[in-house]
N, C-alpha and C positions, 0 to 999 in steps of 0.2 A: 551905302552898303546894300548890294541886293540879295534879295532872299534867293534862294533855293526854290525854284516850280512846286508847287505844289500839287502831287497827284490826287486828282479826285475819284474816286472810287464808287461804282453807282453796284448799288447790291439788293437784288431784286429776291424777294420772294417765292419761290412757286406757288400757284394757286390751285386750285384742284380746278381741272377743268370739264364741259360736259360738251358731246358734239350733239350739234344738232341741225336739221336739217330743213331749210324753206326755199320756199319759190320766190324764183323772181325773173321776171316778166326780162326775155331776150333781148330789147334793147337795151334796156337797162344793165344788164351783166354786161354787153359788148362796150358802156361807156363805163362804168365801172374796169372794165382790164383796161381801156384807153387811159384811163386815169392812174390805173396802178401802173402803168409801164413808162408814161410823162412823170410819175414820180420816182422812177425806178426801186420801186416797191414792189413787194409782194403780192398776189390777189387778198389773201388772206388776212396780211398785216393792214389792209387800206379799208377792210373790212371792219376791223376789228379799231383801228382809228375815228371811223364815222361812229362807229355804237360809242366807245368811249364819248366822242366830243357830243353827241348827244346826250347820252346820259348823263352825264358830268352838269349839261346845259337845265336839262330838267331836272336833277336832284338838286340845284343852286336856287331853281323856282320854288320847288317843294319844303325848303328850308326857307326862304324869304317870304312866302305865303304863311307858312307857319309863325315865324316873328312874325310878320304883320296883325296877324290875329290873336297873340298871344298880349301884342303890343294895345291892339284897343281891347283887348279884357281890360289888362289893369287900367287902360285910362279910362274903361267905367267904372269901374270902383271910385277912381278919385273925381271925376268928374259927371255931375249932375246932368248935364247938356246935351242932348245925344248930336247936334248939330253944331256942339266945339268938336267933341270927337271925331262928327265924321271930317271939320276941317281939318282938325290937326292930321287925321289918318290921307286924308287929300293930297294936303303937302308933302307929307313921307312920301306918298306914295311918287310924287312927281319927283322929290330929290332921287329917290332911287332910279327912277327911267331916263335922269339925266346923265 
């Protein structure tokens, strides 16, 4: 029996937005539109894709530093040893950059 397609519907927000204005250095603008144009994108939208994928990249840090640090509070509490914690916090730290 097959279903019927299902339409997905993507429904977006509006966000208040603010224009703002910086420099940047002429070669850089002329590889940036080579980039927006090999992507047949917009200038603005290829823009506004790198700040997203940054930002996103650094608020993912800023949350993972924060549990990390949240993580060895409590295992001082439960833990007397400051050199099991700093292994246990070692390890995390290594499974996470794997």
């Amino acid at each position: 029996m097959n279903k019927p397609e299902e339409e997905v519907k993507l429904h977006l927000r509006p966000r208040e937005t603010e224009t703002v204005s910086i420099e940047i250095p002429k070669d850089t603008l002329e590889s940036l539109q080579k980039v927006a144009i090999s992507r047949n994108m917009p200038f603005e939208a290829l823009l506004k894709f790198y700040i997203g994928q940054g930002l996103r990249q650094d608020l993912a840090k800023l949350f993972s530093d924060r549990l990390l640090e949240s993580t060895a509070q409590v295992l001082a509490r439960h833990i007397d040893s400051e050199q099991e914690i700093s292994n246990i916090m070692q390890e995390i730290k290594a499974r996470i950059n794997h």
